[in-house]
C-alpha positions in Angstrom: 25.9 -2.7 -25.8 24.2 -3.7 -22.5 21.5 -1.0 -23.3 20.8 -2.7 -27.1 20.9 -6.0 -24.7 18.0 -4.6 -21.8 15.5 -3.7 -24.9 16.3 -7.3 -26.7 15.8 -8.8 -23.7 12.5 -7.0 -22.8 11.1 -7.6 -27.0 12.5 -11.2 -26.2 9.7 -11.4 -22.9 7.1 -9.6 -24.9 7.1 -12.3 -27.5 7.9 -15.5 -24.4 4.8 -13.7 -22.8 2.6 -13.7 -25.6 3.1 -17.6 -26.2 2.4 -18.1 -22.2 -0.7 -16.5 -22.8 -2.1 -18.0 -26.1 -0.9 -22.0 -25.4 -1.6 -23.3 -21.9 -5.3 -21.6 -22.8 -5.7 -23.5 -25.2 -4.4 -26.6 -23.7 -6.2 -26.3 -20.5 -9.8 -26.1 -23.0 -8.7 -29.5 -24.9 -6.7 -31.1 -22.0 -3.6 -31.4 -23.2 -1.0 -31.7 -20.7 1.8 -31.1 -23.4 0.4 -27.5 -23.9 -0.4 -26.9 -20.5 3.2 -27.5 -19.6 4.3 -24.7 -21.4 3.3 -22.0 -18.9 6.0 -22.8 -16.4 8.9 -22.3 -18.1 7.6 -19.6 -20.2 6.6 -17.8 -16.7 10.5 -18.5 -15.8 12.1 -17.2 -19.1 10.0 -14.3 -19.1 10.7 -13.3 -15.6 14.8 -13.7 -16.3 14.0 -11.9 -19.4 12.3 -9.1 -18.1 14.8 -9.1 -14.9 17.9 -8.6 -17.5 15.9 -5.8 -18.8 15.6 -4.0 -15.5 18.7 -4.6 -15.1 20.4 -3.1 -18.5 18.5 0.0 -17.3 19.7 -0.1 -13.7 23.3 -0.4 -14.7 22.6 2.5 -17.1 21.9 4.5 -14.5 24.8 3.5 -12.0 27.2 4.3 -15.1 25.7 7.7 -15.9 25.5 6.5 -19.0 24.6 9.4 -20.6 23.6 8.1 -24.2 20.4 7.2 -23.1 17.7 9.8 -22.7 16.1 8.4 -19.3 19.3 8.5 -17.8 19.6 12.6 -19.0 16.2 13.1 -17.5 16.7 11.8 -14.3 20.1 11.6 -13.0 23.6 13.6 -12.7 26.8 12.3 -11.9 27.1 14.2 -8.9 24.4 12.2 -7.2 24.4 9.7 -4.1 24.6 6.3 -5.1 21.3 5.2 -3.6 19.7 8.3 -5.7 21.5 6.9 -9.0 19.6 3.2 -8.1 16.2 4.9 -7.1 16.5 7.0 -10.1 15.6 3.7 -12.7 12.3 3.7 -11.1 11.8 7.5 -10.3 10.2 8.1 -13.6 7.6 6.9 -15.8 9.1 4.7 -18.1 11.5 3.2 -15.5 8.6 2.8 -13.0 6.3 0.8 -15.9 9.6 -1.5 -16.3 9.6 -2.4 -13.0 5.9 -2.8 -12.6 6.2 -5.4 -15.6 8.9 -7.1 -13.6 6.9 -7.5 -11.0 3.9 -8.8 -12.9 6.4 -11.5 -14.5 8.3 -12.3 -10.2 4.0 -13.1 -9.2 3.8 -15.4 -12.2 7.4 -17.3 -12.0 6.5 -17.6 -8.6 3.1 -18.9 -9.2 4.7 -21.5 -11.4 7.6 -22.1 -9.0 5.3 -22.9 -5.7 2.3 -23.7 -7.5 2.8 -27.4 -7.8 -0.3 -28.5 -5.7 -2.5 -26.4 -8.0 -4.5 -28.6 -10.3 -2.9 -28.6 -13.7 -5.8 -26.7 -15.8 -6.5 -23.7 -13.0 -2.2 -23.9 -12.6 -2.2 -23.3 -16.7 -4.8 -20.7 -16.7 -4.0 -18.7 -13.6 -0.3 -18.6 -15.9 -2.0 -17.9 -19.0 -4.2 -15.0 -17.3 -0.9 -13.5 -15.9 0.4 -13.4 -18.8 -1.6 -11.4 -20.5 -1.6 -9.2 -17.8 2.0 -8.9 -18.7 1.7 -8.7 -22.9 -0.7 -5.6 -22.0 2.4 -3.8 -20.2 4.8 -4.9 -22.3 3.0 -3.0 -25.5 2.3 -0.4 -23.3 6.6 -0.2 -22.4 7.8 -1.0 -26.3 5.3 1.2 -28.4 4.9 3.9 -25.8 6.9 4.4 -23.2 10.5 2.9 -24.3 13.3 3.3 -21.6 15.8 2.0 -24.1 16.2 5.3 -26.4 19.3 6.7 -27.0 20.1 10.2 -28.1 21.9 10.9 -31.3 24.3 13.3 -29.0 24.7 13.2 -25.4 25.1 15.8 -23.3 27.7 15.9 -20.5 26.1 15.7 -17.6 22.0 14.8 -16.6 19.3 16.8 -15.4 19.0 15.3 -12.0 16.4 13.6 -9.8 13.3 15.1 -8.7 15.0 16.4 -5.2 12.0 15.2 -3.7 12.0 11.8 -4.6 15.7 11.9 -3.0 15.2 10.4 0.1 15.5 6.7 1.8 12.1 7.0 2.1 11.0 7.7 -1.7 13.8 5.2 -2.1 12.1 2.4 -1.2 8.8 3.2 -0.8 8.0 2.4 -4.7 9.0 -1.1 -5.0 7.2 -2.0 -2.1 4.0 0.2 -3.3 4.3 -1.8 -6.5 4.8 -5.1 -5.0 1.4 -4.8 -3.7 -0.1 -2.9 -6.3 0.9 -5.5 -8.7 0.4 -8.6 -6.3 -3.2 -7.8 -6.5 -3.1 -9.1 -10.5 -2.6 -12.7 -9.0 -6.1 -12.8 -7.6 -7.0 -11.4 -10.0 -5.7 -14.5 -12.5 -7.1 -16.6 -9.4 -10.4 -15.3 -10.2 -10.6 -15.2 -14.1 -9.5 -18.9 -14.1 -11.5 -19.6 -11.8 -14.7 -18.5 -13.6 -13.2 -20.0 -16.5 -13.1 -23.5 -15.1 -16.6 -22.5 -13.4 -15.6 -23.6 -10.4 -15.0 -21.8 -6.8 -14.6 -24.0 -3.5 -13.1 -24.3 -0.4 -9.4 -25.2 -1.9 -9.5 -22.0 -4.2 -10.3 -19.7 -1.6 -7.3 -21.2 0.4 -5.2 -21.2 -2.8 -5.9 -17.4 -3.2 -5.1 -16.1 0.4 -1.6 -15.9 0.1 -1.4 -14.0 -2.8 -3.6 -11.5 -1.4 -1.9 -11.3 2.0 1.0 -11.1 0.3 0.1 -7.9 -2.0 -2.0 -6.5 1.4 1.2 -7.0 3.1 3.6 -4.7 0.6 0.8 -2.2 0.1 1.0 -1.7 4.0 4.5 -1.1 3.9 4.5 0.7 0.7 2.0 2.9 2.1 3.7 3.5 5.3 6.4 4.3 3.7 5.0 7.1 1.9 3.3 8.1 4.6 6.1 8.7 6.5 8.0 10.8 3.9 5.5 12.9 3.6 5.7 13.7 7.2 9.5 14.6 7.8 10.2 15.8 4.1 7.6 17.7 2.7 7.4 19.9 5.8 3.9 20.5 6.9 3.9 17.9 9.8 1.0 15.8 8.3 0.7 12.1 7.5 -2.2 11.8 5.1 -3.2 14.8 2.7 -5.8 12.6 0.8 -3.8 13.7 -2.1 -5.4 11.5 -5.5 -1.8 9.2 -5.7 -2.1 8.7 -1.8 -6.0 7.5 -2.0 -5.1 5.5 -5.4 -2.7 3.2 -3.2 -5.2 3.1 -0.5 -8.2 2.2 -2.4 -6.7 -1.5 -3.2 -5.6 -1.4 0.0 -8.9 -1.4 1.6 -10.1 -3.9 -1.1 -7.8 -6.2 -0.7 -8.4 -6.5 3.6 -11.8 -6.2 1.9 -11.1 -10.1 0.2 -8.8 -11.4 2.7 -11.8 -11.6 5.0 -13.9 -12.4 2.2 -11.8 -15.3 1.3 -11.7 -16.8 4.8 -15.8 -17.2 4.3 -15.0 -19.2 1.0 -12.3 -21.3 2.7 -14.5 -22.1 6.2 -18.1 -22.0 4.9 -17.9 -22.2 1.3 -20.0 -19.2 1.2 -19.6 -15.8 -0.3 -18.0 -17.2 -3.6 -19.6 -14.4 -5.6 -18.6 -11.7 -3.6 -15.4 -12.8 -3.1 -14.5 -13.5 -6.7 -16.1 -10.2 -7.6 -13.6 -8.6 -4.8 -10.6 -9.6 -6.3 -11.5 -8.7 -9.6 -11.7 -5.0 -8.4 -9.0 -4.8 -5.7 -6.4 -5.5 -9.1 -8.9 -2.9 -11.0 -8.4 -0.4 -8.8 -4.5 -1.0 -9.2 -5.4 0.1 -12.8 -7.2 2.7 -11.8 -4.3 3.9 -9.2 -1.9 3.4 -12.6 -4.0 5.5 -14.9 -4.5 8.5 -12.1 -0.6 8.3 -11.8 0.4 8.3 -15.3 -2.8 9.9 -17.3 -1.8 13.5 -16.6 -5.5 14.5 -15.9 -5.4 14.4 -12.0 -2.3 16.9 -10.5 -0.6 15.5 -7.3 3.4 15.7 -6.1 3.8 11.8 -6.2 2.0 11.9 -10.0 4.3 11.3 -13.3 1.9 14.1 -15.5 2.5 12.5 -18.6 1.3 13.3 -21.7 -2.4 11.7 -22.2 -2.1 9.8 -25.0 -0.3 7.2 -22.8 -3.3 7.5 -19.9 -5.8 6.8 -23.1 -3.6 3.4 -23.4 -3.2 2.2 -20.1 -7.6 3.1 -19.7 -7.9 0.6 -22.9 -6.0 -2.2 -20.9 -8.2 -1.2 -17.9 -11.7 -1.6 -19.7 -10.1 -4.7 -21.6 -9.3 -6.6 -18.0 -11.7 -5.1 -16.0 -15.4 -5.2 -18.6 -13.9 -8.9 -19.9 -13.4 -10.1 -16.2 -17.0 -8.4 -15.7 -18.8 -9.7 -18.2 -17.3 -13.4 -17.4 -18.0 -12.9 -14.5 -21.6 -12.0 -14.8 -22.1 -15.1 -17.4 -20.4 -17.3 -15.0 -21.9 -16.0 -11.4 -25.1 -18.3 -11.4 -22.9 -21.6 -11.2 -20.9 -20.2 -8.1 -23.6 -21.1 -5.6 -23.0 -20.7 -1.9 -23.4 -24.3 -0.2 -22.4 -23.1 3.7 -25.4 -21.3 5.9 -25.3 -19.2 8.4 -27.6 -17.0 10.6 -28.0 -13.3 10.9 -25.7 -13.3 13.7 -22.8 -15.5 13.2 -18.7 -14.5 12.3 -19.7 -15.4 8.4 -22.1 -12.0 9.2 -19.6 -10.4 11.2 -17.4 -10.5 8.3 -20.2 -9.4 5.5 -20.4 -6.6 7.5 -16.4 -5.9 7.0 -16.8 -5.9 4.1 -19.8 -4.0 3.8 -18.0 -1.1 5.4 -14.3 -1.3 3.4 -16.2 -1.1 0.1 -17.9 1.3 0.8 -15.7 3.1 2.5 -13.4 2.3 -1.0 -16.1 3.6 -2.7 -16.0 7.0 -1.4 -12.6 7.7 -1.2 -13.1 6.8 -4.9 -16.2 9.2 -5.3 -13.7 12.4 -3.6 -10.6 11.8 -5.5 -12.5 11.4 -9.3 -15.2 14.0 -8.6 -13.6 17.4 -9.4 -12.4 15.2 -12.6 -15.8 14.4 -13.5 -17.2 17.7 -12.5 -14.5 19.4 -15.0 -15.4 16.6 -17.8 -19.6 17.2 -17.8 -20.4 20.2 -15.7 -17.4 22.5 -16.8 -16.7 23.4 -13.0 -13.4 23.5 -10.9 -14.3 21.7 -7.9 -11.6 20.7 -5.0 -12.4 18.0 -3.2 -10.2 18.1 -0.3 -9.6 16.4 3.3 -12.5 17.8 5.6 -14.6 15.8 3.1 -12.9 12.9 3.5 -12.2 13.2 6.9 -16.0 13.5 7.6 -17.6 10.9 4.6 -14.5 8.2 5.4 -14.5 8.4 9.3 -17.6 7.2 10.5 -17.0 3.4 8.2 -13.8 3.3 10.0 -15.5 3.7 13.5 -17.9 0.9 12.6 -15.2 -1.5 11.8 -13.1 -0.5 14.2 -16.4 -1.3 16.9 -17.1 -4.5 14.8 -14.2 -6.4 15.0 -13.6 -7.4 18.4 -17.1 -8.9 18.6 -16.7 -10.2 15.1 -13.7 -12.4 16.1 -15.0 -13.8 18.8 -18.2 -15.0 17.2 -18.4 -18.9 16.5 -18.9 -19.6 12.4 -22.5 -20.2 11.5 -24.9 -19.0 14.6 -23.9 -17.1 17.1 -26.1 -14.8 20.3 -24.8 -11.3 20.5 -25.1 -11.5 24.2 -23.0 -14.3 24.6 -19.9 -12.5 22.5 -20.4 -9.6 23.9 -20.1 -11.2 27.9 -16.4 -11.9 27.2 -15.5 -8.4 26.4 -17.3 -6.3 29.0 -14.2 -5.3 30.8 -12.4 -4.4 27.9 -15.3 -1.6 27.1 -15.0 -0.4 30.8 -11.5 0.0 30.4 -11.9 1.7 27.1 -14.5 3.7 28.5 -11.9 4.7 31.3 -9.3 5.4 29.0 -11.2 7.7 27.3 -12.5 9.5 30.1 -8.8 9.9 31.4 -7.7 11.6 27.9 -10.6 14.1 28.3 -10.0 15.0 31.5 -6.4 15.6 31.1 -6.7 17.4 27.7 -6.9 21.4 27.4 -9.9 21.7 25.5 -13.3 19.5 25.5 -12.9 18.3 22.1 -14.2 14.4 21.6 -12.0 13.5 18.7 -8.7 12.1 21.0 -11.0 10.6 23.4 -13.2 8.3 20.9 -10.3 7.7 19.0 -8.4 6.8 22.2 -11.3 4.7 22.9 -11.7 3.0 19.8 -8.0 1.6 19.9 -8.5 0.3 23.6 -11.0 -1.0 22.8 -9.5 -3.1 19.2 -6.0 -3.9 21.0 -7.7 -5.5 24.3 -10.6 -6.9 22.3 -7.5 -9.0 20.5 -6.3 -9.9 24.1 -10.1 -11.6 24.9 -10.2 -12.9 21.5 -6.7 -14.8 22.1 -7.6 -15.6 25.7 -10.7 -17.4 24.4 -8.7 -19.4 22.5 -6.9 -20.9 24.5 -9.5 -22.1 27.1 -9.5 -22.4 30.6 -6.9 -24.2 33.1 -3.4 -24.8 33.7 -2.3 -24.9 30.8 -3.4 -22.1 29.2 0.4 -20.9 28.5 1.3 -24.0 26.8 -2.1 -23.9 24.4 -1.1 -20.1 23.9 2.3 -20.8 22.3 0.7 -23.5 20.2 -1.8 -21.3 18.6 -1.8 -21.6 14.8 0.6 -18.5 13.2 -2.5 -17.4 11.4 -4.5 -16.6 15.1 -1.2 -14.5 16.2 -1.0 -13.0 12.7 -4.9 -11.8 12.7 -4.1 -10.5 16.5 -0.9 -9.1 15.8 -2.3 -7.0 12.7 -5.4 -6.1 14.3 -4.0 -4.9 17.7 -1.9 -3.0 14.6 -5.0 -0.9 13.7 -5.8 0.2 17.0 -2.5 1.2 17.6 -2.4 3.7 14.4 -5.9 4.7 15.2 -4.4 6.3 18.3 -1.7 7.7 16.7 -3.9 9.6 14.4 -6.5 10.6 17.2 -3.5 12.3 19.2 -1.9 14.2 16.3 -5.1 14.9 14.6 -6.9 16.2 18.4 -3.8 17.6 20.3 -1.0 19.0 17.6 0.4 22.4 18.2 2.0 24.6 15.6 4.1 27.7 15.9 5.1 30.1 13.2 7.4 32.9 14.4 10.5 34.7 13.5 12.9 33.2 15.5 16.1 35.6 16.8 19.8 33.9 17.4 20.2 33.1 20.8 16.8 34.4 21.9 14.6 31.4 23.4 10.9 30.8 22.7 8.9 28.6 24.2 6.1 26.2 22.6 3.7 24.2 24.8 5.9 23.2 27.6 9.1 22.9 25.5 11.7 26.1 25.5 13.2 26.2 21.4 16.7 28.7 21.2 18.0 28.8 17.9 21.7 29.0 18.0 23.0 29.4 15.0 22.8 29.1 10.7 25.0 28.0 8.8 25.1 27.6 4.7 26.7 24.3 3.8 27.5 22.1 0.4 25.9 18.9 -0.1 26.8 16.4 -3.1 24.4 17.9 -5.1 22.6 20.6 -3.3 23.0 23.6 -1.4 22.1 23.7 2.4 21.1 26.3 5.0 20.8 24.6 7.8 20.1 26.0 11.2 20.7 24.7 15.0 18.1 24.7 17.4 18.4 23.8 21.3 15.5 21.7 22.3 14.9 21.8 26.2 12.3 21.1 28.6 12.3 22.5 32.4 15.8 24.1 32.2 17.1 20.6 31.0 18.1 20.4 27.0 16.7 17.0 25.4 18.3 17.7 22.0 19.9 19.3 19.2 17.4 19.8 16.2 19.5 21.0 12.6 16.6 21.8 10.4 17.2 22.6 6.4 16.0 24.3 3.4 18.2 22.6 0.6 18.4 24.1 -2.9 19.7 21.8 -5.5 21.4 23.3 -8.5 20.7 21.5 -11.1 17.0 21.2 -10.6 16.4 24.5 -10.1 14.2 23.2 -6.8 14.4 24.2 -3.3 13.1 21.3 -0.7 12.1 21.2 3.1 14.2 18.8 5.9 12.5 19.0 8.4 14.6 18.1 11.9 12.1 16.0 14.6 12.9 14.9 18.1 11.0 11.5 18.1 9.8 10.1 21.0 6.9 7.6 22.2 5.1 9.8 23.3 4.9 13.5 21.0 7.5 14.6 18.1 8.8 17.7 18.1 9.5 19.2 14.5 11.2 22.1 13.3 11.2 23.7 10.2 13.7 26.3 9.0 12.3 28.9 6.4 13.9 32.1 4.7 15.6 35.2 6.8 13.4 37.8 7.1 14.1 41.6 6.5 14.0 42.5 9.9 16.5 40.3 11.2 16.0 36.7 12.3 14.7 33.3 10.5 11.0 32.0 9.6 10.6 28.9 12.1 7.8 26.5 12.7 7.3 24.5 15.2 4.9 21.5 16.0 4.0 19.5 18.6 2.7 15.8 17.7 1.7 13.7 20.4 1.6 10.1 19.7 2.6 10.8 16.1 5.4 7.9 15.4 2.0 4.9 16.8 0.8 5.7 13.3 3.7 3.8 11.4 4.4 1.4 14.8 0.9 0.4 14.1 1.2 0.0 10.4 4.7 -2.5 11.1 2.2 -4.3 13.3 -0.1 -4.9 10.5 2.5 -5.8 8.3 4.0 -8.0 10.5 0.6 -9.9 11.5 0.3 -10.4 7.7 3.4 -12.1 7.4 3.2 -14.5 10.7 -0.3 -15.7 8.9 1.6 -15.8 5.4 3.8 -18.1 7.4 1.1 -20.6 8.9 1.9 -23.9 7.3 -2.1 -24.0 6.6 -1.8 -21.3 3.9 0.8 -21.8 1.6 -0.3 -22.3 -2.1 0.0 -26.2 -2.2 -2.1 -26.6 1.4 -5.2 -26.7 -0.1 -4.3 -28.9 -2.9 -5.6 -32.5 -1.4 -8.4 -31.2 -0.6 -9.2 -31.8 -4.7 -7.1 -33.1 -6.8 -9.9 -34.4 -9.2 -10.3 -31.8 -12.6 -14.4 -31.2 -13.5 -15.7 -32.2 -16.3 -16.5 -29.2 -18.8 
């Protein structure tokens, strides 16, 4: 019964969603308040609606309900609560339910805090959203239905993925999603916008929270996945460049792309083009990142692999958004004309340049992950595109940013003398330059990939010291102007002080890792760099739903132990899948990890060892950015309704 419910409830949103998207249009073109005033509670209604239906499914799942073929596929009553919750999103057709939902949250939202919005862009950024939504809901009902039941259940389900059975996979796809699908309210932001043919200073204010917002979740999300990768898949890397990784990162990097875009529109009213064309493709390349996932055609461990008839749907609702948003946009972009001017040198160049260098920078990770695609489709070769390409096309845009933005920030707006922002910050390059030289010096070879990277983040975390220093002026009371800074300026520090910290992290484990692959004798010690490994013991073990062999290993350092690593290969039953659990020693400064493989003929066990210097600064640095988001989310100066007096007046059309 509360199955039949979910599906009447999501058909019940569809057809709530469909009138959200047809009447406030129309009532926006003639004026008519009455009409207009029907996309709030429809943006309500729909998002209960919707959240009923997620949570029909959900509870199907918790129950091991059995009857319903979603629940066969992808659960087992043997499973770990959490696994049994993560399991109505670790699938295709639970994963699209909870993407809707969060399509309807950004619109309820939108009409619950959106009061200071002028009624027709309020009534058209609804009505965009909502077709956004009508699109998915088709999508959900005619192809991808998480409501079916089976004529005769079976006793028991087919499990979980094992790999996707982690607190990291756990979580990591809501917040993926959160951002992913945050993106589509710029996107609304922008189609109304060109709609009403207007872009200003208020508009660029209204649309930065959204955006930080989404940029926010995507850095978690990301993170998040990062991180699983590194302790569960067992190969002691962060970032493989795999197609569903760069998929999540591409909006990413459009999205810091329009933040910064945005704050041009907001200060200078300058850039509107640019801008509005920026958030049309940071929520395009969501789509993209949806149809890589879902289409079957690209081959990654995070993909669904689908059949693609549904990948021919979802790239129809991709050329429907993305060539109508185009094409409006290229009828529309002669009326958005820039009123604020600047000079070559100036923070309104500083920031061009920005986002010069993420678009590009997009562009190629775009280029590497669709290539061997495209080379398969025309040239009828099987090309891998893998990560010394990236590694060597994306690096050098990062650099640039990365040596950019300290002299960018502390540029005035309009006209600006390179001499005069660089003056400020000439210590900080000595004492990057120092840094730098130190890490060379004390490292074993005469690589110069730790120390620039080293460098680098020096030089972005103290540049955000000068930059906040200048900002509060000179004299006694310095500390007192410093805790009055606007969130926003500790937010933008915060977050970029963020980015130099994970560029270190990935300088030191890139430049200085260790690995070790031996076959490891109980009770005999080894040593790896200056750490001393003795595996004690192995033991086979029953988990809830798996098998386990998990070994001990002594972890000591000068005579002294530090800790007791138990590393495990897990096999789990019903899956027929073996996975890797990897056991790390984390610390500050290097992780040590230990993998367990399979016992060899000749006596002993398969173990691999790494050392990762700096490793856990990579996802310190990413909280940092998250966190820097979310103290500017909180400034008072950029909440939706903020920029609301600035014009209150509705244009003629």
């Amino acid at each position: 019964m509360i199955t039949e419910l979910g599906h009447f409830s999501l058909i019940l949103a569809f057809g709530v969603a469909i009138i959200q998207m047809v009447v406030p249009m129309i009532g926006a073109h003639h004026r008519w308040p009455g009409w207009m005033a029907v996309a709030e509670p429809a943006a309500g209604a729909q998002f209960a609606l919707t959240a009923l239906a997620f949570g029909a499914l959900m509870w199907a799942f918790i129950t091991s309900d059995f009857s319903l073929r979603l629940v066969v596929a992808n659960s087992h009553s043997a499973k770990p609560m959490l696994y049994k919750i993560s399991g109505t999103w670790g699938n295709h057709e639970g994963s699209m339910l909870l993407w809707v939902l969060i399509v309807t949250l950004f619109g309820a939202m939108a009409a619950w805090f959106g009061g200071g919005l002028p009624p027709t862009l309020r009534a058209r950024v609804l009505s965009v959203q909502a077709a956004i939504a009508v699109a998915f809901f088709a999508f959900i009902l005619f192809t991808s239905n998480p409501f079916l039941r089976l004529a005769t259940p079976p006793f028991d389900g087919r499990d979980l993925n094992p790999l996707l059975q982690d607190p990291g996979l756990a979580f990591h796809p809501p917040f993926l999603y959160l951002g992913y699908v945050g993106l589509s309210m710029s996107f609304s932001f922008a189609v109304a916008a060109l709609i009403e043919g207007r872009v200003d200073a208020a508009w660029g204010r209204w649309v930065r929270p959204w955006t930080l917002a989404a940029w926010i979740f995507l850095t978690i999300g990301i993170a998040l996945g990062s991180w699983w990768a590194y302790y569960e898949l067992g190969w002691g890397g962060f970032w493989f460049w795999d197609p569903v990784e760069n998929a999540s990162f591409m909006p990413w990097l459009l999205a810091a792309a329009l933040l910064h875009s945005a704050i041009v529109v907001e200060k200078r009213e300058s850039l509107k083009s640019w801008t509005i064309l920026l958030a049309i493709l940071a929520f395009g390349f969501s789509l993209i990142g949806t149809f890589i996932v879902r289409s079957g055609l690209l081959t990654s461990v995070h993909a669904f692999a689908n059949d693609p008839e549904r990948g021919v749907f979802i790239l129809a609702i991709m050329a429907l958004f993305m060539g109508g948003a185009l094409v409006l946009f290229a009828l529309r972009a002669g009326a958005m004309e820039a009123k604020g001017v600047f000079g070559l040198v100036s923070r309104e160049s500083a920031l061009v340049v920005n986002n010069l260098l993420l678009a590009v920078a997009c562009f190629v990770v775009f280029v590497g992950t669709m290539w061997p695609l495209l080379a398969e489709m025309f040239f009828d070769r099987k090309l891998s595109v893998g990560p010394p390409f990236f590694n060597a096309a994306f690096t050098p845009f990062m650099v640039a940013l990365g040596l950019i933005m300290p002299i960018g920030s502390v540029m005035p707006w309009k006209r600006a003398s390179i001499g005069r922002a660089l003056w400020p910050l000439r210590y900080v390059f000595v004492l990057a330059v120092a840094v730098a030289g130190l890490a060379f010096a004390l490292q074993t070879g005469r690589s110069m990939l730790g120390p620039m990277g080293l460098f680098l983040a020096a030089w972005l975390i103290m540049g955000t010291g000068v930059e906040l220093a200048l900002r509060t002026g000179r004299g006694a009371h310095r500390l007192k102007r410093l805790r009055r800074l606007p969130r926003a300026d500790w937010g933008k520090a915060t977050a970029h002080a963020g980015l130099g910290v994970t560029i270190a992290g990935v300088a030191g484990l890139t430049a200085w890792s260790m690995d070790d692959l031996r076959v490891a004798q109980i009770g005999e010690p080894f040593d790896v760099g200056s750490y001393t490994l003795t595996l004690t013991a192995v033991d086979e073990l029953r988990g809830p739903n798996y098998l386990s062999t998990m070994g001990q290993v002594t972890l000591a350092r000068n005579g002294r132990e530090i800790a007791q690593l138990r590393p495990e290969k897990r096999f789990y039953p019903v899956a027929q899948m073996p996975t890797t659990e990897a056991a790390i020693d984390y610390n500050l400064a290097r992780d040590v990890y230990v993998v367990i493989g399979d016992k060899q003929d000749g006596g002993g066990w398969a173990v691999r060892t790494y050392i990762k210097p700096l490793t856990n600064w990579i996802w310190i640095g990413c909280a940092m950015m998250a966190l820097g988001g979310l103290l500017s989310l909180t400034d008072r100066r950029f909440r939706v309704a903020a920029g609301a007096r600035k014009s209150q007046t509705v244009p003629a059309e």
